[in-house]
N, C-alpha and C positions, 0 to 999 in steps of 0.2 A: 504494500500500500504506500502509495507518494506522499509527503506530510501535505500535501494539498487535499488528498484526499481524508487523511488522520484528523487535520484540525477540524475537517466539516462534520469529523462523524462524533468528534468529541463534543466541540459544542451542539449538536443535537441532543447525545446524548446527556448531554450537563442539565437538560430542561431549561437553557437558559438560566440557569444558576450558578452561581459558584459552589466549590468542592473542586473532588480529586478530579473527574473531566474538565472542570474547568484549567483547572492547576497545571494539568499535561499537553490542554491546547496552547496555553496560555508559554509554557516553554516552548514549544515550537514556534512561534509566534516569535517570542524573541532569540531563538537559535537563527529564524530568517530575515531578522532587522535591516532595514534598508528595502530587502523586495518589495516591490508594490503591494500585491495583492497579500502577503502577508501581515503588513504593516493596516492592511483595511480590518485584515482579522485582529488585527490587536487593538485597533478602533472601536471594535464589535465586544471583543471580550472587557474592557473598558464600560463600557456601556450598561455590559452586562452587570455589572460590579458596582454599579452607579458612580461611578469614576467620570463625569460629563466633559471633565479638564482633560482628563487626560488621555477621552475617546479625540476629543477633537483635534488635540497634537499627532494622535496619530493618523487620524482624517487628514489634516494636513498635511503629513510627511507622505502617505499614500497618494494625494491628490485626488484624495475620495474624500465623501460624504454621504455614507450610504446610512445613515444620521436617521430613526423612523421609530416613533412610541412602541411597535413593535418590533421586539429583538429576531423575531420568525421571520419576518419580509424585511428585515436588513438578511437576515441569513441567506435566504432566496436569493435577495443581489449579490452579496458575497462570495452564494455556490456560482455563480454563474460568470464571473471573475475568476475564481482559481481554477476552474475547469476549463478557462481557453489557455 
């Protein structure tokens, strides 16, 4: 499994919460620091965490903003970023 595909199945499985899914997307996420689409996933998991600060630095650093009251349909944008 590609950690593009590891982080999307973690944070699904996390229920959107933090814990240990979230804790293991959340390392992978900064193992790929700099990548776009990773740096979106650490935007997301930010978010998820209610971290608003420091989803939007990394919205920034990605040059995303996939920024949505639901953490589901940011997910949705996000799978379909790490998957091209």
């Amino acid at each position: 499994m590609t950690d593009a595909a590891r982080i999307l199945d973690l944070i699904r499985r996390s229920g959107f919460r933090t814990g240990p899914d979230w804790e293991a997307a959340h390392e992978i996420a900064q193992a790929h620091e700099g990548e776009r689409p990773f740096d979106a996933a650490h935007a997301l998991l930010h978010r998820i965490e209610g971290d608003a600060a420091n989803a939007a630095y990394w919205d920034r650093r990605a040059g995303t903003d996939f920024g949505d009251p639901d953490p589901e349909t940011e997910y949705v944008r996000l799978a379909a970023v790490l998957k091209t």
